[in-house]
C-alpha positions in Angstrom: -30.7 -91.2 8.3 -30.7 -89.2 5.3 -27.3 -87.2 4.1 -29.2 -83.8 4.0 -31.8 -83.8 6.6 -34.5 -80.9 6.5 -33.9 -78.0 8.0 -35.8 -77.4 11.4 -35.4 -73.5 11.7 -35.3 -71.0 8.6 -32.1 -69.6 7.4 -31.3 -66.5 9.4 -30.5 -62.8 7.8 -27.0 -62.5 7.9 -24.7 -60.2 6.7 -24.2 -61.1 2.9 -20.6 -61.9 3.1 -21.3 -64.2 6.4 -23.4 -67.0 6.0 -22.8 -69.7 8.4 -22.5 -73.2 6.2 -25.2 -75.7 6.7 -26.9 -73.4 9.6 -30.1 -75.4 10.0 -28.5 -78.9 10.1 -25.8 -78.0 12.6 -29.0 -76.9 14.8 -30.7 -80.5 14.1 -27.8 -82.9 14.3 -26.0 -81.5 17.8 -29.8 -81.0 18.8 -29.2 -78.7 22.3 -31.4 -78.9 25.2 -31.8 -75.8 27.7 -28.9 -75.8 30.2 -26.5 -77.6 28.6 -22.7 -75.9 27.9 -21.5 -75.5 23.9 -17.8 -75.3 23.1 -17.5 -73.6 19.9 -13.7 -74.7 18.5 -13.6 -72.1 16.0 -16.3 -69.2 16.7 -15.8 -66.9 13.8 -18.3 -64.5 14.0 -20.4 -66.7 16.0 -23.4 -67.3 13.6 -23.4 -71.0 14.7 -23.2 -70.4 18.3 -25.7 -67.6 18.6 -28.2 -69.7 16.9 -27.1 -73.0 19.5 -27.1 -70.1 22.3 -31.2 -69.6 22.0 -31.9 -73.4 22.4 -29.4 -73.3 25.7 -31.4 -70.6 27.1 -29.8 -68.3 29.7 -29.3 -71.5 32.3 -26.8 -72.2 29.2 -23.0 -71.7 28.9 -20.9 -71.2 25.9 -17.1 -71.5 25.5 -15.6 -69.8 22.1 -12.1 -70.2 20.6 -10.9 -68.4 18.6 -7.2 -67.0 17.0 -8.7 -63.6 15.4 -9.2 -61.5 18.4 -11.7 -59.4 16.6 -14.1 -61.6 15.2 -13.9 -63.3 18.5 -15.0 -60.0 20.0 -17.3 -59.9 17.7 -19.0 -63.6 18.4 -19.2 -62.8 22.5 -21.2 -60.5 21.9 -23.3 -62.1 19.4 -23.5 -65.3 21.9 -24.5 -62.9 24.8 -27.2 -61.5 23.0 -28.9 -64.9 21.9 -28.2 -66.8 25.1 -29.7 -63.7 27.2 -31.0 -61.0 25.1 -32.7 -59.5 28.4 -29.6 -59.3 30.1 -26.7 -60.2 28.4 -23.9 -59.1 30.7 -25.5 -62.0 32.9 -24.9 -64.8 30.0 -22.2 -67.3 31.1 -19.8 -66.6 28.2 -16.3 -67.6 28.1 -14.4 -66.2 24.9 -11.0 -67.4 24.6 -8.3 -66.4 22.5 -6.3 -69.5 21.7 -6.3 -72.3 18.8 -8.9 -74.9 19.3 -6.3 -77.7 20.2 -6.1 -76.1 23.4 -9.9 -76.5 24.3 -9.2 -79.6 26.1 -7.0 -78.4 28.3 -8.8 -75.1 29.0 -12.2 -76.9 29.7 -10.3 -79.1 32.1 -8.5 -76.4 33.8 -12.1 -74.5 34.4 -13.9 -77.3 35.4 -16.3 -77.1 31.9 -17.7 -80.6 30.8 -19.1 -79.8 27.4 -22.5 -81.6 26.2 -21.5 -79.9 22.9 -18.8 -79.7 20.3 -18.4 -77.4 16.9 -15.7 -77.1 14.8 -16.4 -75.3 11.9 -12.7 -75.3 10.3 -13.6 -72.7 7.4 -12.6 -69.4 7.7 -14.7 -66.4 8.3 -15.6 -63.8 5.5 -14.1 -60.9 7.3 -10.9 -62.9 6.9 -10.7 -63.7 3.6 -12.2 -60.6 2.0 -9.5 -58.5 3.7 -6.8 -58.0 1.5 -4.7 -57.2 4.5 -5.2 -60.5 5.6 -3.2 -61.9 2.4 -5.9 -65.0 2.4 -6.7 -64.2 -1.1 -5.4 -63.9 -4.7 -8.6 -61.9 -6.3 -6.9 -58.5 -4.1 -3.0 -57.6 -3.8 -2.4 -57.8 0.0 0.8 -58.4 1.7 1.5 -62.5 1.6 0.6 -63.0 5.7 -2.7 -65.4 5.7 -2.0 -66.0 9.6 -5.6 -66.4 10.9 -4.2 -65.4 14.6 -2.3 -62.1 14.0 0.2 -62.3 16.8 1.3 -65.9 15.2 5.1 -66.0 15.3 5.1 -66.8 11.0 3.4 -65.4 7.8 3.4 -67.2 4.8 5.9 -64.4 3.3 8.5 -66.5 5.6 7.5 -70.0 4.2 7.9 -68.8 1.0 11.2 -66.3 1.4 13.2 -68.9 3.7 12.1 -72.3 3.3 14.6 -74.8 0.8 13.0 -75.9 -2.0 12.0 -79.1 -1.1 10.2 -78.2 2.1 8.6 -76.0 0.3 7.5 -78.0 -2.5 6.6 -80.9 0.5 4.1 -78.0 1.8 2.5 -77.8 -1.7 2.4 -81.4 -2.4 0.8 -82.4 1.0 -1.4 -79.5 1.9 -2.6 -78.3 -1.6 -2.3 -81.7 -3.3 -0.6 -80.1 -6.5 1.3 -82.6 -8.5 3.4 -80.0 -10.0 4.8 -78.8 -6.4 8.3 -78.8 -7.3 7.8 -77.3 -10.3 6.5 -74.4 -8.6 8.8 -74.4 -5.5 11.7 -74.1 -8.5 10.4 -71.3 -9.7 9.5 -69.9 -6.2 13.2 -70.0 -5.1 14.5 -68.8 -8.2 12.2 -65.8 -8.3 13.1 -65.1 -4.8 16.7 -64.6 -5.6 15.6 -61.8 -7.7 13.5 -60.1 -5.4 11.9 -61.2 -2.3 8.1 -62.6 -2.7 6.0 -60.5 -0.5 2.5 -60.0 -2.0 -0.7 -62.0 -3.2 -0.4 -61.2 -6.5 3.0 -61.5 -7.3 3.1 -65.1 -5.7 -0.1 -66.0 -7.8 1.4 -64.2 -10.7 4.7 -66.8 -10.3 2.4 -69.9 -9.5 0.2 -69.1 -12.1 3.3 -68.8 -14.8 3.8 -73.0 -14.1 0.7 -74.6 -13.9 -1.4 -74.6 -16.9 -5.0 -73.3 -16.5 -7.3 -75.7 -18.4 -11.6 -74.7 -19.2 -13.4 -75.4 -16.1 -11.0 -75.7 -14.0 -9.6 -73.9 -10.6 -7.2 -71.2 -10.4 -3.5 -72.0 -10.9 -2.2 -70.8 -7.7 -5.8 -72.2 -5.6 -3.7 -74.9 -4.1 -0.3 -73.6 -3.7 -2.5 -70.7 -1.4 -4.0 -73.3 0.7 -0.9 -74.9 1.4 0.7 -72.1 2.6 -2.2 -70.9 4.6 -2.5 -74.5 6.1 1.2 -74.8 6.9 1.4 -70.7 8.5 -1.5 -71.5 10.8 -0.9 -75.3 11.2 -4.4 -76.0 10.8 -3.7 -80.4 10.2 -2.3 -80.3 13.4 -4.6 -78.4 15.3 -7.3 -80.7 14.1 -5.4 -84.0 14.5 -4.7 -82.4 18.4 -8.7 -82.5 18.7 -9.5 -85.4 17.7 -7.1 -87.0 19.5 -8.4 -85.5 22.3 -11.6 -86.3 21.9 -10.7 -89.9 21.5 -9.0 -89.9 25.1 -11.8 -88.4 26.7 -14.4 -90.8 25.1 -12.7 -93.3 27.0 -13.1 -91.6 30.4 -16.3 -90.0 30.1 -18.0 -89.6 33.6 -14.4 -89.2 35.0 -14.2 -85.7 37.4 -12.0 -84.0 35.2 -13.2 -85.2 31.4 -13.9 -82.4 29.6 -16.8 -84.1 27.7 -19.9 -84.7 29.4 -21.6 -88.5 28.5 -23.9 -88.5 25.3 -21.5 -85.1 23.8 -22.2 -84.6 20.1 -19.4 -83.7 18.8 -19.6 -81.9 14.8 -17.2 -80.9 12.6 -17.7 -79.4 9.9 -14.7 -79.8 6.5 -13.9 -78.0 3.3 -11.7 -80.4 1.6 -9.9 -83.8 2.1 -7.5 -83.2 4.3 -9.8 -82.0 6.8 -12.8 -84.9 5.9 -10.6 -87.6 5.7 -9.1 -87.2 9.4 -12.4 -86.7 10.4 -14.0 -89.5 9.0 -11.1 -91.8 9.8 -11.3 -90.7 14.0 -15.4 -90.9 14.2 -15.6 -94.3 12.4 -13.3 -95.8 14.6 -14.6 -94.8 17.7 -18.0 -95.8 16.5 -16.2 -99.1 15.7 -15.2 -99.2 19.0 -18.5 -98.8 20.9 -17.5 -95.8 21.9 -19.9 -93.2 20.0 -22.8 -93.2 18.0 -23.0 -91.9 14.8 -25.6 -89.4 14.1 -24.2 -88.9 10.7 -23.8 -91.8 7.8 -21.5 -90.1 5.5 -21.0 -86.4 5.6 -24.1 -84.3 5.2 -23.3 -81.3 2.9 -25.6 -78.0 1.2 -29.2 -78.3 -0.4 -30.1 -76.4 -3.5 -31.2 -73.7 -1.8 -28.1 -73.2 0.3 -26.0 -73.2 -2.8 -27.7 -70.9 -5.0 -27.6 -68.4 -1.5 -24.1 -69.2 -0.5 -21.7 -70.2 -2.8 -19.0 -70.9 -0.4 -21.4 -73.3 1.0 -20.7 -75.8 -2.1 -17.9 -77.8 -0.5 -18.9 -78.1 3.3 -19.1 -81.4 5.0 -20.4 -82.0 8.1 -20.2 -85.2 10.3 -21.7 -85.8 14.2 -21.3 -88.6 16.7 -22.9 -88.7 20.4 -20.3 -89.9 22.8 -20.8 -92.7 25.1 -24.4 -93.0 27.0 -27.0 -94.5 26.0 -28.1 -94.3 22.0 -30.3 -91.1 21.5 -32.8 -90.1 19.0 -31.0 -90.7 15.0 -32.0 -87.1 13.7 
């Protein structure tokens, strides 16, 4: 099984600034089948889904979470249009306004098995081009970066209110920056002065202690993708799924598992706190006898992928099939 398998379908035309990552292997590894139900974790702007949704047909179902309310507007009707573009009031559709941790729960509640997982844990472009959003340093925005915004706290409160050594633990654990406390010091002591409430300012400060060497990222890269980690609590979100996923492997063919036997389940990570979780839960229930693994090692962007889409550069993407008996190795 090769890490980058080819691609089966041609890269769609998307927007510029939406590209789903690693489009045509997502299609090849959870390989759908007409009639079978998709539950989309994270739907963004449902490029991934609306490509699935044509293999499903309209004897198909799809199931989207999502915690921006517009995109996942946005990705319904995307999904209705691919699944049934004759008629796509008709397409069974459930779009669901919730973080993906609650999926379980939801499917169970409704009586959906799924035959298909996705959890694409990157965020969408309308999110992080909006300087509203606060997602970014490259625009001054005010400092929210809350992915769902109705979530109870922004990343302005982190960084206003939290002592200094939980918020230098944030930075440490979720950004892996070795000079965390430096930069939670002069966090708190810049607060005192004047409370920290935009992008720029807070990359200006983070900036001001960590020494920016040739070739390498921006200062304030990983303090920004601790805070954003911590406001939306994305490790545990993800840890919640695959812990549910684990439970249900064990009672697949049970009335009220939400995963069907033979699910291939994908995720797809941007960096090592979301691979290594990953990686850790799918190798042990392979381990276990309890899943195949489509996957050996992540599969991540060709050339061609790179050169189009940039953002593309640090996707990984891993698949098991749960339970059943061993399918085709794509």
């Amino acid at each position: 099984m090769p890490d980058e398998p080819k691609a089966s379908e041609s890269q769609p035309a998307f927007d510029p600034g939406h590209v789903p990552v690693l489009y045509s292997e997502v299609g090849e590894l959870l390989a759908p089948e007409t009639g079978q139900t998709l539950l989309d974790c994270t739907a963004g702007l449902g490029g991934h889904a609306a490509a699935l949704a044509k293999r499903l047909g309209p004897s198909g179902r799809v199931v989207l979470f999502d915690l921006d309310p517009g995109n996942l507007a946005r990705a319904e009707a995307n999904v209705r249009g691919a699944l049934c573009p004759g008629d796509p009031a008709s397409a069974r559709v459930d779009a669901v306004h919730a973080n993906f941790a609650q999926a379980p729960v939801w499917a169970q509640q409704a009586g959906v098995r799924a035959d298909l997982v996705l959890a694409d844990l990157g965020f969408a472009s309308t999110q992080v081009d909006d300087p509203a959003r606060g997602l970014s340093f490259k625009r001054a925005g005010p400092l929210d970066m809350r992915l769902d915004p109705t979530g109870a706290i922004t990343a302005g409160e982190l960084v206003n209110t939290l002592p200094e050594r939980d918020l230098a633990e944030i930075i440490f654990r979720y950004g892996e920056e070795r000079l965390s406390r430096r930069i939670a010091s002069k966090l708190v002591a810049e607060r005192a002065v004047e409370p920290i409430t935009t992008t720029d300012r807070l990359a200006t400060i983070v900036r001001s202690v960590v020494p920016r060497r040739p070739g390498s990222i921006n200062g304030a890269t990983r303090t920004f993708q601790a805070l954003r980690i911590a406001t939306n609590d994305e490790i545990g979100a993800l840890e919640g799924l695959l812990g549910s996923i684990k439970r249900a492997s064990g009672r697949l063919g049970e009335e009220d598992c939400w995963l069907a036997p033979g699910c291939r389940v994908g995720i797809i990570g941007f960096h090592s706190l979301e691979d290594r979780p990953v990686k850790r839960a799918f190798a042990a229930l392979v381990q276990e006898g309890r899943a195949e693994a489509i996957t050996r090692g992540p599969v991540t962007a060709g050339d061609d992928e790179l050169r189009g889409n940039p953002r593309s550069r640090s996707a990984k993407l891993r698949v098991i099939r749960l339970g059943g008996e061993p399918g085709p190795v794509a």
